[in-house]
C-alpha positions as CSV (number, residue, x, y, z in Angstrom):
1,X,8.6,44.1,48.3
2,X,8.2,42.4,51.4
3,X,4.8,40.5,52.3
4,X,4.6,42.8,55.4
5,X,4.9,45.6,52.7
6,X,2.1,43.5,50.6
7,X,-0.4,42.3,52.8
8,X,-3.1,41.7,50.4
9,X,-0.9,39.9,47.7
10,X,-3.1,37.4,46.6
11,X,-6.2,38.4,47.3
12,X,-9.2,40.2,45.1
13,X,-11.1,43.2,45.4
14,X,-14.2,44.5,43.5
15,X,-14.6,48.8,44.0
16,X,-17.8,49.1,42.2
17,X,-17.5,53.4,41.3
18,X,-13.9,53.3,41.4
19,X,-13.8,55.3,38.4
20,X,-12.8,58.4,40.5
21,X,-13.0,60.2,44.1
22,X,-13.0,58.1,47.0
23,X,-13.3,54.9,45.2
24,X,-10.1,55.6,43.0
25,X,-8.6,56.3,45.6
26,X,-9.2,52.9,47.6
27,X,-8.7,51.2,44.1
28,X,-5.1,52.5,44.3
29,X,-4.4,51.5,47.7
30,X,-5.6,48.1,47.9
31,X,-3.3,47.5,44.7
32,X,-0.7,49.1,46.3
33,X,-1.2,46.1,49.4
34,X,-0.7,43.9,46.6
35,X,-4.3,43.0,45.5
36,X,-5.9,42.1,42.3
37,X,-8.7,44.7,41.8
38,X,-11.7,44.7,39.5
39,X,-12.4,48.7,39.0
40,X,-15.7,49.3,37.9
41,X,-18.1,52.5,36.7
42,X,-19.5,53.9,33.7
43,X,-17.2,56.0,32.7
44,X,-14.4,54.4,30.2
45,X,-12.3,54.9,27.3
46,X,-15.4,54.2,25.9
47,X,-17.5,57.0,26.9
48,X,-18.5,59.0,29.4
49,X,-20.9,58.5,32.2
50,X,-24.1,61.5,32.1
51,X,-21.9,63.2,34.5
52,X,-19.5,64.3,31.6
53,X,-16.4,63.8,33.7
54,X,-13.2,63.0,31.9
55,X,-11.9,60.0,34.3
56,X,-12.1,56.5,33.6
57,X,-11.8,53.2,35.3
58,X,-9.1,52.7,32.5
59,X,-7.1,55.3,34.0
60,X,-7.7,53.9,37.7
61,X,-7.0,50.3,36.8
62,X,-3.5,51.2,35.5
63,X,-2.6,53.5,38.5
64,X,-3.8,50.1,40.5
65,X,-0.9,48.1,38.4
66,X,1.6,50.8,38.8
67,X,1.3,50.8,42.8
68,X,2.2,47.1,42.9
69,X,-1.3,45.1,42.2
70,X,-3.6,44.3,39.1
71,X,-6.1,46.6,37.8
72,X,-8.6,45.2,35.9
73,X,-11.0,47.7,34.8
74,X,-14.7,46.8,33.9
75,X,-17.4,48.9,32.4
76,X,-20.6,48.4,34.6
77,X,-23.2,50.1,35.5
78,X,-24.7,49.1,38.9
79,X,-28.0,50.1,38.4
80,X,-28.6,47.3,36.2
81,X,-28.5,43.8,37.7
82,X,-27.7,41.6,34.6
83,X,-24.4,43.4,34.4
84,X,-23.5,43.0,37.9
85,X,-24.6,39.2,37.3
86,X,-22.0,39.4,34.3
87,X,-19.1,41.1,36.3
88,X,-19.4,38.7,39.1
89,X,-19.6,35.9,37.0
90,X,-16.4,37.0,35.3
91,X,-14.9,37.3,38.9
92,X,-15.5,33.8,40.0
93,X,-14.4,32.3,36.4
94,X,-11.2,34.6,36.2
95,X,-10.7,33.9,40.1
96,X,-11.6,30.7,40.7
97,X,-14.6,31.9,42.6
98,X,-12.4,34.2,45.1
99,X,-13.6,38.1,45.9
100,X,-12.2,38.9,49.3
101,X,-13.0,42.6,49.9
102,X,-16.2,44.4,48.3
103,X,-16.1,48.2,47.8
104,X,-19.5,50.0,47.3
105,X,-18.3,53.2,46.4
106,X,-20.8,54.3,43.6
107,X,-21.9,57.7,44.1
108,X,-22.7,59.8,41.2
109,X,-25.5,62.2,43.2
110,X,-23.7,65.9,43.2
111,X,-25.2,66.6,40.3
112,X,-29.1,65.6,41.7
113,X,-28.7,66.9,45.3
114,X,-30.5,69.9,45.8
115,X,-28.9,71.7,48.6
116,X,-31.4,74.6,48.9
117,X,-34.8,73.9,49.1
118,X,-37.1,71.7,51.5
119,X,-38.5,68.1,50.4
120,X,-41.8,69.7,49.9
121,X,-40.1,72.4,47.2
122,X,-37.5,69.5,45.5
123,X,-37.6,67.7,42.4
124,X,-39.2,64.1,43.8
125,X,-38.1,62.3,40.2
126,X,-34.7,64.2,40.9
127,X,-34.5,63.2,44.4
128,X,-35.6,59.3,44.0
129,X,-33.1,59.3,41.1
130,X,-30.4,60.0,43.6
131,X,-31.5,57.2,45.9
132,X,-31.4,54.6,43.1
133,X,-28.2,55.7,41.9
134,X,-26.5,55.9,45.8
135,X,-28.6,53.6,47.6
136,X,-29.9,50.7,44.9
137,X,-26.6,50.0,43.3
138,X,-25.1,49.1,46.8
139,X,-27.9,46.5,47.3
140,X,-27.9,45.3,43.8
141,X,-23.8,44.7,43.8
142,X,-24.1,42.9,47.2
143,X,-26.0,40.7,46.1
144,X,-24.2,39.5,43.2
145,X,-20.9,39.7,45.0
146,X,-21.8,38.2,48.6
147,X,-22.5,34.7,47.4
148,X,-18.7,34.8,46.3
149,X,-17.3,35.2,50.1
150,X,-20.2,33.5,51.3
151,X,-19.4,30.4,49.4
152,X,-15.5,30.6,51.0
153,X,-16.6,31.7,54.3
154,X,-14.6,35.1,54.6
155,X,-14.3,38.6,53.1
156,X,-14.9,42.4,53.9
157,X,-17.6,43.9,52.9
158,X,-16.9,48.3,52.4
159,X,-19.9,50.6,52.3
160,X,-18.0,54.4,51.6
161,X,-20.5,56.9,53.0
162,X,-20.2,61.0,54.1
163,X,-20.1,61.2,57.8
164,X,-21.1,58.3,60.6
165,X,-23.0,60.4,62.7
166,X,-27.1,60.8,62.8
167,X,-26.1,64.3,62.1
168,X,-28.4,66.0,59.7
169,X,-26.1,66.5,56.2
170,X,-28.3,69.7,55.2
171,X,-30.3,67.6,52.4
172,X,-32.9,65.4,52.7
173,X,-32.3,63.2,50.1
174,X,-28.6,63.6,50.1
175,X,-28.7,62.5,54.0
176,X,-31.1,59.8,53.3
177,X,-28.9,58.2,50.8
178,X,-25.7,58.7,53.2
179,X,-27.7,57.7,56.5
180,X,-29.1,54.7,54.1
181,X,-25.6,53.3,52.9
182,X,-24.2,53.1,57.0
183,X,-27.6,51.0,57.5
184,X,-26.6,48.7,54.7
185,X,-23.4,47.6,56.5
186,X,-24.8,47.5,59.9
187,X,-27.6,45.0,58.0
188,X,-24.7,43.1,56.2
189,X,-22.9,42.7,58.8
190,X,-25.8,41.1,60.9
191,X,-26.5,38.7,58.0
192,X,-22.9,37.9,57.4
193,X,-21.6,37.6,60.9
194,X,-22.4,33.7,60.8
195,X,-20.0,33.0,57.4
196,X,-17.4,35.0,59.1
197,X,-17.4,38.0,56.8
198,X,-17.3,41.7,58.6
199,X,-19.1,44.6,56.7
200,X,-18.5,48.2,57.7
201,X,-18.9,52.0,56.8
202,X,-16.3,54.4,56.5
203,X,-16.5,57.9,55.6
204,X,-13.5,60.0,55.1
205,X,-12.7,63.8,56.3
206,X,-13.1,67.0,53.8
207,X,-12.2,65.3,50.9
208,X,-9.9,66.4,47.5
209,X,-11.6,64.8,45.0
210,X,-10.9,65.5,41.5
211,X,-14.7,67.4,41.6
212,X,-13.3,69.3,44.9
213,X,-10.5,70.3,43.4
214,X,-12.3,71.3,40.3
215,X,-14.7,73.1,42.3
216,X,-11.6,75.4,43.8
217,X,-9.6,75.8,40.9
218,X,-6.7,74.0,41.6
219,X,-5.1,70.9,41.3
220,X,-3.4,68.5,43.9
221,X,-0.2,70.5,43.0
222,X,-1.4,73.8,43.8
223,X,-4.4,72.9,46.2
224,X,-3.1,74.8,48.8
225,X,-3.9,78.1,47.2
226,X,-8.0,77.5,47.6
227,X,-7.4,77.6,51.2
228,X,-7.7,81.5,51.2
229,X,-11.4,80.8,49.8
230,X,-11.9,78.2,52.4
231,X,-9.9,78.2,55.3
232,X,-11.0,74.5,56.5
233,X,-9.9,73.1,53.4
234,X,-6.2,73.3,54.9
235,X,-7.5,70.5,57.0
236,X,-8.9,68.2,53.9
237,X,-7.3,64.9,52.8
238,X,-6.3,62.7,50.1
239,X,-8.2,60.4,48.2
240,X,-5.5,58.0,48.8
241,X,-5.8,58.5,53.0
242,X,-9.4,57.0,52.5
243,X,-7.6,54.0,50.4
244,X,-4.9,53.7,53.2
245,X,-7.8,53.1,55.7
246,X,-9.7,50.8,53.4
247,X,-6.7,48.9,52.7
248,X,-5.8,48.8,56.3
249,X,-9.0,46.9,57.7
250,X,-8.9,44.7,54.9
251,X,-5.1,43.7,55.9
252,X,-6.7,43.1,59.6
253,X,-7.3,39.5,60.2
254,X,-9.4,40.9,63.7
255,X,-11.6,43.1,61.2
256,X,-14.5,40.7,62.4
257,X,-14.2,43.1,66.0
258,X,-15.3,46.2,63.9
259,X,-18.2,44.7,61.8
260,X,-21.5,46.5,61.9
261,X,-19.6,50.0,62.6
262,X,-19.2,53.3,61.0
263,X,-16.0,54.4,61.2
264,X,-14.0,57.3,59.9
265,X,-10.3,58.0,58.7
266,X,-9.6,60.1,61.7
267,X,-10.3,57.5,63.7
268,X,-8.4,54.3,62.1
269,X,-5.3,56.5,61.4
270,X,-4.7,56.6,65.0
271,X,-5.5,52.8,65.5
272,X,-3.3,51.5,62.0
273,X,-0.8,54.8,61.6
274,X,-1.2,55.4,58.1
275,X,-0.9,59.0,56.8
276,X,-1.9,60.4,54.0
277,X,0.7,61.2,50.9
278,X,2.6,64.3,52.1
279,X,3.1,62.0,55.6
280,X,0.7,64.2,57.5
281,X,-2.7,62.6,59.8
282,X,-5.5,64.7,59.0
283,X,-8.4,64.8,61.5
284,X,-12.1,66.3,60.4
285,X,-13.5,65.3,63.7
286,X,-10.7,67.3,65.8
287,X,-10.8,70.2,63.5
288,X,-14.8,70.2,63.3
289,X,-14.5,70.3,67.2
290,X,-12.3,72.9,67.6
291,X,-13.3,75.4,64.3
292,X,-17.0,74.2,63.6
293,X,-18.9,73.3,66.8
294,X,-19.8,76.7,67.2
295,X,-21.6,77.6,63.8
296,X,-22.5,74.0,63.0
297,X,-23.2,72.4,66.5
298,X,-21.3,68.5,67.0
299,X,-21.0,66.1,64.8
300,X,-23.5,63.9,66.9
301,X,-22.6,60.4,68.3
302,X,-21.2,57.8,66.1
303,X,-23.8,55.4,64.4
């Protein structure tokens, strides 16, 4: 394969919940642009996570290998600093101190976001559990990781959040955690602007994650037939688009331009022409715009 084909041969990634989702997804992707890539989560050949889902960052570290890079899956949980310390002190001695792109992709709040009651009526332990788990394992694997790119004065820093609008997303805590992740990169970026390292946000579209696809029945295979339930669903994408787009900023050497922003896949597929597996461009915003505004009003100006 060519080096056009492999842009990222040679360099290291770190998707801390690529275990599934969004983050397998990207995993994938950036080994298929030729990168090394630590995978990281709780759940593992080992055991499961408390979410009881059957995926494993074994299973996305050898679907990393199989598109062209190195998966290297490690069990972590990011909630606990002295095992971030570990797996970034395993990067730099199995490295030689490189990480060049950092993926905070841990999520883990479906099963804690309470999507009909007001703040005053929710679980509070419930809800703050939800910001640890989404907001505090960002900030705890950025600082382990940064001093890595810091040190060699370049990287890409990934913050995967659900929209990048100030949009309300219908839940307080679920919207604080989202809204919270976007302000992470915009700080990042700020702080890491002087080393030469660009942070950003990206959300993807309506997106087919294994839980998604659960949720509807189907499988990638068949996913089509949920569409009678849902007829925006005809408009969702890939895990893999969202991997496309990460890979694709990482691949950029003028990244630096879009530091501090959120962006969106239906936005960088027109700028880098990536498409999703079956070759098509999905686009949420156009399709929220043109199906959506009515009932839901816009999706609000980007962040």
């Amino acid at each position: 394969m060519t080096t056009e084909k492999r842009p990222l041969a040679g360099k290291v990634a770190l998707v801390a919940g690529g275990t599934r989702g969004g983050g397998r997804g990207v995993a994938v992707e950036l080994g298929a642009a030729g990168a090394t890539v630590y995978v990281t989560g709780r759940s593992s050949s080992a055991g499961r996570s408390d979410l009881g889902r059957p995926e494993t960052i074994e299973e996305t570290a050898e679907r990393v290998t199989a598109a062209g890079g190195t998966g290297i899956p490690v069990r972590v949980d990011h909630a606990r600093p002295d095992e971030v310390r570990e797996l970034t002190e395993r990067i730099a001695a199995e490295q030689d101190g490189r990480l060049d792109v950092l993926v905070n992709s841990v999520w883990g709040g479906d099963p804690l976001t309470d999507w009909e009651h007001p703040l005053w009526e929710q679980d509070l332990d419930q809800g703050l559990r939800l910001l640890r788990q989404a907001v505090e394992t960002h900030v705890i694997t950025s600082r382990f990781a940064l001093p890595l790119m810091v040190a060699r004065g370049r990287g890409l820093v990934v913050e995967v959040t659900d929209g990048n609008t100030a949009r309300y997303r219908g839940s307080l805590f679920y919207d604080l955690a989202k809204s919270s992740v976007i302000r992470l990169a915009v700080a990042q970026a700020a702080e890491l602007k002087p080393h030469g390292i660009a942070a950003v946000a990206i959300t993807p579209g309506f997106l087919r994650s294994e839980a998604v696809l659960d949720h509807f029945g189907v499988t990638e295979a068949n996913w089509r037939d949920a569409i009678a339930e849902d007829p925006h669903f005809a408009h969702s994408e890939t895990p893999a688009y969202l991997g496309r787009a990460v890979a694709a900023l990482a691949a950029d050497p003028e990244v630096m331009t879009k530091s501090g922003r959120a962006l969106a896949t239906w936005g960088l597929y027109k700028e880098y022409g990536f498409t999703d597996v079956d070759g098509t461009q999905p686009d949420f915003a156009a399709h929220w715009a043109e199906a959506l505004v009515d009932e839901y009003g816009p999706l609000g100006d980007p962040l």
